[in-house]
C-alpha positions in Angstrom: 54.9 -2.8 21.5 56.3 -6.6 22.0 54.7 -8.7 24.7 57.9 -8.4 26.7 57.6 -4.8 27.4 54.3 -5.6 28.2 54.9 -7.9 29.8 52.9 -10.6 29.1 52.2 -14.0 31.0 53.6 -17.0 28.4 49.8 -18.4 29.0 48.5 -15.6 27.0 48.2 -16.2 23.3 46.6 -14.3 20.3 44.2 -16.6 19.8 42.6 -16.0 23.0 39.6 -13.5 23.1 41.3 -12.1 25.8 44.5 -12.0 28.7 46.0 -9.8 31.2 49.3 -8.9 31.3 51.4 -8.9 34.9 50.1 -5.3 35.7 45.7 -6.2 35.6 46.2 -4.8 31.7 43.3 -6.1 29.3 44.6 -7.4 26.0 42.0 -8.1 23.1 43.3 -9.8 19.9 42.7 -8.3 16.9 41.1 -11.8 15.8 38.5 -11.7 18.5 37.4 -7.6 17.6 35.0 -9.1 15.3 33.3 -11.7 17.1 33.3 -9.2 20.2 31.3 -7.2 17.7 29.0 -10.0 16.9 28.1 -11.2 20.1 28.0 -7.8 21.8 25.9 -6.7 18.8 23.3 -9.3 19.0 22.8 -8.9 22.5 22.0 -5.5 22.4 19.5 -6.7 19.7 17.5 -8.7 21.1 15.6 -6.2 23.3 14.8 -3.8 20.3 13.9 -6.9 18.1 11.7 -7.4 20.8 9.6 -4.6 20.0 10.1 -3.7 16.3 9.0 -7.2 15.3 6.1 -7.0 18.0 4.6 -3.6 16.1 3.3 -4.9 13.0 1.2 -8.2 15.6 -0.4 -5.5 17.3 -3.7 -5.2 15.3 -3.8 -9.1 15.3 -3.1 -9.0 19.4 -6.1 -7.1 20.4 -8.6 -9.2 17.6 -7.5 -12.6 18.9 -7.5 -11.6 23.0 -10.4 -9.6 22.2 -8.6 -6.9 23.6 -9.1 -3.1 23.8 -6.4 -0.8 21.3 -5.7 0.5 25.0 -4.7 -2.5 26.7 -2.7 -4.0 23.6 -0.3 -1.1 23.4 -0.2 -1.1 27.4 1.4 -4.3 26.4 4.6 -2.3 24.7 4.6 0.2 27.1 5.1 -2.6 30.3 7.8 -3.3 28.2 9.5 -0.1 27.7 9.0 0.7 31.7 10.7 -2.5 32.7 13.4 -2.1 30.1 14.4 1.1 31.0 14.4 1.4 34.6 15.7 -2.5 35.2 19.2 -0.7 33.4 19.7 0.8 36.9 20.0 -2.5 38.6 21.8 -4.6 36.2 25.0 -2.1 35.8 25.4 -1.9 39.2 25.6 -5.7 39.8 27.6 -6.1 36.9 30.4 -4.4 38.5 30.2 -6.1 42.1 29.4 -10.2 40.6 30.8 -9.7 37.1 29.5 -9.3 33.6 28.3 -12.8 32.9 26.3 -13.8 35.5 23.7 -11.2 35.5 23.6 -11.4 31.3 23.2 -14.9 31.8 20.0 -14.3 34.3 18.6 -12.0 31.9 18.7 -14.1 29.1 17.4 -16.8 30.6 14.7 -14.4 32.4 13.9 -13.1 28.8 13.8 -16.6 27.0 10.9 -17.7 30.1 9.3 -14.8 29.4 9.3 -15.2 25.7 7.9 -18.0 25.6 5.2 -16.9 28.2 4.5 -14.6 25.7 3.5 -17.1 22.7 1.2 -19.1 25.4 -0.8 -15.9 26.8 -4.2 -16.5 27.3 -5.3 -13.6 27.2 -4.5 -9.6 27.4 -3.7 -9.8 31.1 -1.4 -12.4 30.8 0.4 -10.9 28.0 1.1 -7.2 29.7 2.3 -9.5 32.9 5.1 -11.4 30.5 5.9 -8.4 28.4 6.6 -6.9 31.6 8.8 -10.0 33.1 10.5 -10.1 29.4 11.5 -6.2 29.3 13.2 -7.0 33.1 15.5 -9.6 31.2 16.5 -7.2 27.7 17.5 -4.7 30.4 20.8 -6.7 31.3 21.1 -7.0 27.2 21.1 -3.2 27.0 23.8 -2.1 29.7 26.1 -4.6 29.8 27.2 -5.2 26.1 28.3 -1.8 26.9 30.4 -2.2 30.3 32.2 -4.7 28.8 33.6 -2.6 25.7 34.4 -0.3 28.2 36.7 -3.2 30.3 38.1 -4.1 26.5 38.9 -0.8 25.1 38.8 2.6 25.4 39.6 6.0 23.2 40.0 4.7 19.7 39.6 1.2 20.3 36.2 1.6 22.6 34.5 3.5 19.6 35.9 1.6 16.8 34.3 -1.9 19.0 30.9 0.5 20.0 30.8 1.5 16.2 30.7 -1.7 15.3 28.7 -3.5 18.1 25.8 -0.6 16.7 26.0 -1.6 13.4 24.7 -4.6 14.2 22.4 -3.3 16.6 21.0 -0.9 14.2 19.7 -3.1 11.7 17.4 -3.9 13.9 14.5 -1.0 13.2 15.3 -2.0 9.1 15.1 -5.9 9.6 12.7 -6.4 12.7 9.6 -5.6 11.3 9.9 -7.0 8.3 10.9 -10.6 9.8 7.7 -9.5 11.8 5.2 -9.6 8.8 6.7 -12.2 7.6 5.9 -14.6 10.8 2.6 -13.3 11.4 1.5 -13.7 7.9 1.6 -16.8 8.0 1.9 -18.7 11.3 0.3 -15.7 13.2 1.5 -13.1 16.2 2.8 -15.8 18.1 5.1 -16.5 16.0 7.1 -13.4 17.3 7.6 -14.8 20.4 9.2 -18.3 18.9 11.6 -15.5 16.7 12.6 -13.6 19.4 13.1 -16.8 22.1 15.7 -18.2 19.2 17.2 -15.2 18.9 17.9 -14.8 22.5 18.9 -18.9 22.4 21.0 -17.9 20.0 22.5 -15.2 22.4 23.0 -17.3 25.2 24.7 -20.0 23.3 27.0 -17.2 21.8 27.3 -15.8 25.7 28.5 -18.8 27.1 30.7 -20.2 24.1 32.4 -16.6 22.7 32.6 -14.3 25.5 34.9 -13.6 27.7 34.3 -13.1 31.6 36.0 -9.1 31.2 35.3 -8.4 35.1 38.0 -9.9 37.0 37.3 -10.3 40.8 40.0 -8.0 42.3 38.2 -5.4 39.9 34.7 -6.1 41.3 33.0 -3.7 43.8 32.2 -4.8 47.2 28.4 -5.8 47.7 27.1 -2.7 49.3 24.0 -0.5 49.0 25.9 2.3 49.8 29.0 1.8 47.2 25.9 1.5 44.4 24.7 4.7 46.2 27.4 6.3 46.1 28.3 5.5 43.0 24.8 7.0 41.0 25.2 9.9 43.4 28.9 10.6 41.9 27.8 10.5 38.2 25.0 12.5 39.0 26.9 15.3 40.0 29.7 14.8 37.4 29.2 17.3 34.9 31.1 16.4 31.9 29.5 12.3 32.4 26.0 14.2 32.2 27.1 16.6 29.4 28.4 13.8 27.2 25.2 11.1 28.2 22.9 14.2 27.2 24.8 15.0 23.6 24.5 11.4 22.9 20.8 11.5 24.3 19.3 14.6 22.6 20.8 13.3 19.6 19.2 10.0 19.9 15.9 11.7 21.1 15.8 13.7 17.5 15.8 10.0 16.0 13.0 9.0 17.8 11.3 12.0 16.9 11.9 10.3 13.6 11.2 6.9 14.5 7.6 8.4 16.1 6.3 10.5 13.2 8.1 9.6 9.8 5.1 6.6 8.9 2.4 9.2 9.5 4.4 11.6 7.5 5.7 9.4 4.6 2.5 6.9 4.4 -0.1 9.6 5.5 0.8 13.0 4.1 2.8 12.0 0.8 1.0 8.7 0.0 3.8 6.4 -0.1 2.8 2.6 0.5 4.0 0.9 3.5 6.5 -0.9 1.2 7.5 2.7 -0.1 8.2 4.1 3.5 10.0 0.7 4.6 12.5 1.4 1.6 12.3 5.1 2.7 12.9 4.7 6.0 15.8 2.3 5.6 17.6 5.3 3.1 17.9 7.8 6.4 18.8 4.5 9.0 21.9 4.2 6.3 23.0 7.1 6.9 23.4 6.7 10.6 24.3 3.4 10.3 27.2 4.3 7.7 28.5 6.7 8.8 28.7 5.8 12.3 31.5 2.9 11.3 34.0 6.1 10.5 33.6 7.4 14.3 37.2 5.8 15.4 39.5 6.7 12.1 37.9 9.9 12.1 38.6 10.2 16.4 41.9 8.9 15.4 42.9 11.8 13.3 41.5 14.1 14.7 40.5 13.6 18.5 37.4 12.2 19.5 36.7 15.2 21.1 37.5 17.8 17.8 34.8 14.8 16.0 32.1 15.1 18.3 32.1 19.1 18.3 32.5 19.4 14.5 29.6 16.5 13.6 27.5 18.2 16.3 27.9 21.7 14.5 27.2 20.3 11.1 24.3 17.9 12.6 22.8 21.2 14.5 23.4 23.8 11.2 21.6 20.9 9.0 18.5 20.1 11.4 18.2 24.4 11.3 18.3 23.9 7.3 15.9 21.7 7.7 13.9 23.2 9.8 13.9 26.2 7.8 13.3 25.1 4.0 10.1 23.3 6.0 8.8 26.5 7.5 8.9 28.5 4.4 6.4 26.3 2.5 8.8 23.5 0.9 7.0 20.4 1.3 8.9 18.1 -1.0 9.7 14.2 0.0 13.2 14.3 -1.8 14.7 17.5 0.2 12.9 16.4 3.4 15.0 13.0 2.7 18.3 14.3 1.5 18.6 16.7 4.3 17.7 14.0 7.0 19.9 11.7 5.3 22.9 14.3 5.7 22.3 15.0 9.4 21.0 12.0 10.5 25.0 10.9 9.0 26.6 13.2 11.4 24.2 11.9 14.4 25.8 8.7 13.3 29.4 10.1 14.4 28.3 11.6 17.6 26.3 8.5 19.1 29.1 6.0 19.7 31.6 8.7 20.3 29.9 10.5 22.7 29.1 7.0 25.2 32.5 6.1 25.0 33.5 9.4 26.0 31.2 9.2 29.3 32.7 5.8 30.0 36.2 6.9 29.7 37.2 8.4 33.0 34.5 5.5 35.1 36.4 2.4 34.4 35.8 1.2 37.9 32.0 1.8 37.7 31.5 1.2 34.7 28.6 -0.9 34.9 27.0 2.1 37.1 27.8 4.2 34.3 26.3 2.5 31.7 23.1 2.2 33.5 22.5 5.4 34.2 23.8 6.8 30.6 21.6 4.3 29.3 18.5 5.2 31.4 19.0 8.9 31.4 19.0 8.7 27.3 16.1 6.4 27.2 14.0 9.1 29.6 14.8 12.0 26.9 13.7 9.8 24.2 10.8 8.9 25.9 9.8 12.5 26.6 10.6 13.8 22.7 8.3 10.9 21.6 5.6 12.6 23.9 6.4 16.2 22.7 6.0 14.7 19.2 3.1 13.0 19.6 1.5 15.8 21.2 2.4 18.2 18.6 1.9 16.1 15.7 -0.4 17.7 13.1 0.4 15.4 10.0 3.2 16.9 8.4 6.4 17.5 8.7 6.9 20.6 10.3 6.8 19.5 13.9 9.3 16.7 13.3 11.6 18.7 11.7 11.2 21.5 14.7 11.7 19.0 17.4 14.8 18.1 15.2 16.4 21.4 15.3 15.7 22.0 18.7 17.1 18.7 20.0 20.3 19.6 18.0 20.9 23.0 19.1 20.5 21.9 23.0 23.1 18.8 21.8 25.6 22.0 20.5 24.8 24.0 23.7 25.7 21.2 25.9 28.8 20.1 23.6 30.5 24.1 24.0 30.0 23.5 28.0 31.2 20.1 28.1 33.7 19.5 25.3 35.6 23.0 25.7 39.0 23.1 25.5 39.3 19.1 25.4 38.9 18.8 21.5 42.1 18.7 21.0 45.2 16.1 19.7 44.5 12.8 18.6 44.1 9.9 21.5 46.1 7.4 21.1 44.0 3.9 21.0 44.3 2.1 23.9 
């Protein structure tokens, strides 16, 4: 397509990150994909950076504050609360002020509260900031994502989101062994100084490399009741809650993962914490990997036709798994190979499946994204409680809450995606 069909304004260039054309159209360059992808990507970083460099500090938290284990860990969960439920007011304000200005508050909020968090005097002080910091990583959570969705969507939007989460997902391989590695030897304050620089180095990025993609005649009109309105419409959309929960349930199994697979690795078959680290990183490959073929594969075959096939080879794997378990097999390797496998087609169905929900809410698209993101976060939350609950030292319960998350995933895919998985979309 030549810029004169599309019309293009003679101030818009390919060098640009990005221009309109005479009809509101977004055009991205091709040379600015990548550096969307790295900015976008270490945005969304920096709030799980926040807390996977934090875990290995915690032991050396509560003996320099003299702290209960209780109160330390009250310290992540402040932060969990305030990150998940602050997504519900940043996407909404990122559609009526535009994307910038609320990611530049909550960086700044966050790099305040960072450094809040290396001064803490005590216990009390440190719940108080982690609370204040996980208000600011909320805005680095949901709007990364509106703005794909103002670049890009079909192929484009998951190619971009593909991307944008491979750098995100480094994050649980990397962050806590950068973690150790401060602490060791400057101590768990040193976290703090990491994650402030990285957030620096997000705001720097922010203001330098990315586009304003929320143009004012597309902004929402500053009401309580649009915002209302607009939560109360995707509530009640069922194919936005039938894709946000097949993405969700499939991110819920991971944390299943995430919660149990050191007490499982380390605890019942003796690997060392270097052991598990190396272990662990194996099955994050696979997600990771696989996740970058989500828009060539959507291109060939529909996003739609993807999603339903990598959730009925996810779901028939996790009940492989679920069954070699049960019958007595309690072998490392085959535990590994077979979450390796599926945890590869979770990688196809993550990206695909939020870009999907976004598709059809362009206009509330910051809306959307909180609420997709909130709603995802609350089932992952309430697996990691199911899991610790039923947690008995092996495998078994992992693997169960696995299966079952998959199999509600493949339910909710037949209801949602019927009759849609169809042609190829066309990127856009």
């Amino acid at each position: 397509i030549t810029r004169s069909r599309l019309g293009l304004s003679k101030g818009c260039v390919t060098r640009r990150a990005l221009c309109s054309d005479k009809y509101g159209i977004v055009i991205v360059s091709s040379r600015s994909y990548a550096r969307n992808a790295i900015v976008l990507g270490l945005l969304t970083a920096v709030g799980p950076f926040a807390i996977d460099m934090y875990l290995p500090a915690l032991p050396s938290i509560a003996s320099d504050l003299n702290a209960s284990t209780a109160a330390t860990q009250m310290t992540l969960m402040a932060f969990f609360i305030a990150f998940g439920v602050c997504q519900l007011v940043y996407g909404p304000l990122s559609d009526m002020a535009g994307r910038k200005p609320p990611l530049y508050f909550g960086l700044v909020l966050f790099i305040l509260a960072s450094i809040g968090c290396a001064l803490a005097p005590n216990i009390h002080w440190l719940i108080a900031l982690r609370v204040v910091q996980g208000v600011g990583a909320a805005a680095m959570m949901v709007i990364p994502r509106a703005i794909i969705r103002d670049l890009h969507t079909g192929i484009e939007a998951t190619r971009l989101m593909s991307l944008v989460m491979l750098v995100f997902s480094v994050c649980p391989i990397l962050a806590p062994l950068i973690g150790s590695a401060l602490i060791v030897p400057f101590g768990w304050r040193a976290v703090f100084v990491g994650v402030t620089i990285a957030a620096i180095a997000g705001l720097v990025m922010t203001v330098i490399c990315l586009p304003e993609t929320r143009q004012r005649d597309d902004r929402m009109p500053v009401s309580a009741a649009d915002v209302a309105g607009g939560f109360r419409y995707l509530l009640t959309h069922p194919r936005f809650l039938g894709l946000t929960f097949i993405g969700g349930l499939g991110m819920a199994s991971f944390f299943a993962f995430l919660a149990s697979s050191s007490f499982i690795y380390i605890g019942h078959f003796g690997l060392t914490p270097m052991q598990y680290s190396l272990a662990f990183s194996v099955n994050a490959i696979g997600f990771i990997g696989a996740s970058q073929f989500a828009a060539s594969l959507g291109a060939r075959f529909g996003i739609a036709r993807m999603v339903m096939a990598a959730v009925v080879c996810y779901t028939l794997l996790a009940l492989v798994n679920f069954a070699v378990t049960a019958a007595g097999v309690d072998n490392l390797a085959v535990l590994m190979v077979l979450l390796f496998v599926s945890f590869a087609f979770l990688g196809l169905v993550v990206p695909s499946t939020m870009v999907l929900a976004l598709d059809d809410h362009g206009p509330i698209a910051g809306i959307a994204s909180a609420l997709g993101g909130t709603l995802q976060m609350i089932a992952g939350g309430a697996v990691i409680a199911i899991a610790s609950l039923f947690f008995d030292g092996t495998a078994l319960p992992m693997v169960t809450i696995i299966a079952l998350c998959a199999c509600g995933a493949l339910l909710l895919g037949f209801v949602t995606l019927r009759g849609r998985a169809s042609a190829p979309q066309p990127a856009e």
